[in-house]
C-alpha positions in Angstrom: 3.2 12.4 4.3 0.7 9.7 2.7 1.5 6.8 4.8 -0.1 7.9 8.4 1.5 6.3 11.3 -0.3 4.4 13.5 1.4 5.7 16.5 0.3 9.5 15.7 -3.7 10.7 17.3 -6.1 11.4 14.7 -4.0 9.4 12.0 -6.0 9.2 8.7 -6.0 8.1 5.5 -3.7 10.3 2.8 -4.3 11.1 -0.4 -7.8 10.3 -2.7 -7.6 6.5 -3.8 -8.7 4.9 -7.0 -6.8 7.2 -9.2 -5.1 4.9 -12.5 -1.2 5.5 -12.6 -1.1 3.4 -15.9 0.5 0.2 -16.7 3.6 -1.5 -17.1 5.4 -4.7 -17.2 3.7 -6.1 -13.7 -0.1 -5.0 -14.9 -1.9 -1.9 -13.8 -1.6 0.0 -10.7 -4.0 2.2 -9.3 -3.3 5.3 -7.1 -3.9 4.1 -3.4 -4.2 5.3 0.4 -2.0 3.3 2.9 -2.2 2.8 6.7 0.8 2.2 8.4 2.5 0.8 11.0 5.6 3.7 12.4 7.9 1.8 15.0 11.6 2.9 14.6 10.8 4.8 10.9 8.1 5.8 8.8 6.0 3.5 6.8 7.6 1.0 8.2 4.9 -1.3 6.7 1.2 -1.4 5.5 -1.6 -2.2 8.3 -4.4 -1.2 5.8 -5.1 0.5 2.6 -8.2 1.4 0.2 -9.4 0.2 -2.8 -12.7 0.5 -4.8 -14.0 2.7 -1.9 -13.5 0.0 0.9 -10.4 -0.5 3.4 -9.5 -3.7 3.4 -7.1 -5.0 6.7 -3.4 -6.6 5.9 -3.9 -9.5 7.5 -0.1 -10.9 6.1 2.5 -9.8 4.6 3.9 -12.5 2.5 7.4 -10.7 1.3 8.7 -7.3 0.5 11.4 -6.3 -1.6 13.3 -3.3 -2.4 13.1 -1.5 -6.0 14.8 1.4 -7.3 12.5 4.0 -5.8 10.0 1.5 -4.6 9.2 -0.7 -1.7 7.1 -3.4 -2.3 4.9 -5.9 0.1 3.0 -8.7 -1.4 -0.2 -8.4 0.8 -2.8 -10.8 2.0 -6.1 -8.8 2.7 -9.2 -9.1 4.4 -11.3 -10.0 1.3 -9.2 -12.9 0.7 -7.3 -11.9 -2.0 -3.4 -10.9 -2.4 -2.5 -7.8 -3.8 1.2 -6.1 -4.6 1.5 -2.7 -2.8 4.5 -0.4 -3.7 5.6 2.5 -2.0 7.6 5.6 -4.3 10.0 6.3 -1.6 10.8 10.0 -2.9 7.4 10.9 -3.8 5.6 9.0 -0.9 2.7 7.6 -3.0 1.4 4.4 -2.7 0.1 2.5 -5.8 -1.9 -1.1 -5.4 -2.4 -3.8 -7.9 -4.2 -7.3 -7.3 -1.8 -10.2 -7.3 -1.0 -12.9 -10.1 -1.5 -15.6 -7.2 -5.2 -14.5 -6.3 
């Protein structure tokens, strides 16, 4: 599983980060790692996550939505910027993009 619980010893990030997935309507995603937070399931939502080689903390959560195949948070992170993290549900990657309200 990518998203690593919080609640599990050694937890770690997943898979390698920075990887383009290509773009579409909302801009251009980029392959991601994902901390999470695991109360009663799974990736129940992101505590951290990677990009351009440094983690950066969620500091809020400013909605998340459902997709087909998708959940979605609209992130504020530690460097001050908002991002859109989405999460394939069936293939349990996590993609990032920055935000149109950065």
């Amino acid at each position: 599983m990518q998203c690593v619980g919080l609640n599990q010893a050694g937890s770690r990030f997943g898979a390698p980060y920075g990887l383009t997935s290509g773009d579409n309507d909302m801009g251009t995603w980029s392959r991601t790692s994902v901390r999470c937070y695991s109360g009663y399931k799974a990736a129940e939502r992101p505590v951290s996550f990677r990009i351009n080689g440094d983690e950066l903390k969620v500091l809020r959560i400013v909605e998340s939505w459902y997709e087909p195949d998708h959940l979605c948070f609209h992130v504020q992170a530690s460097d001050g910027l908002s991002y859109i993290l989405r999460h394939h549900q069936y293939e349990d990657l996590w993609d990032v993009r920055m935000s149109d309200e950065s």
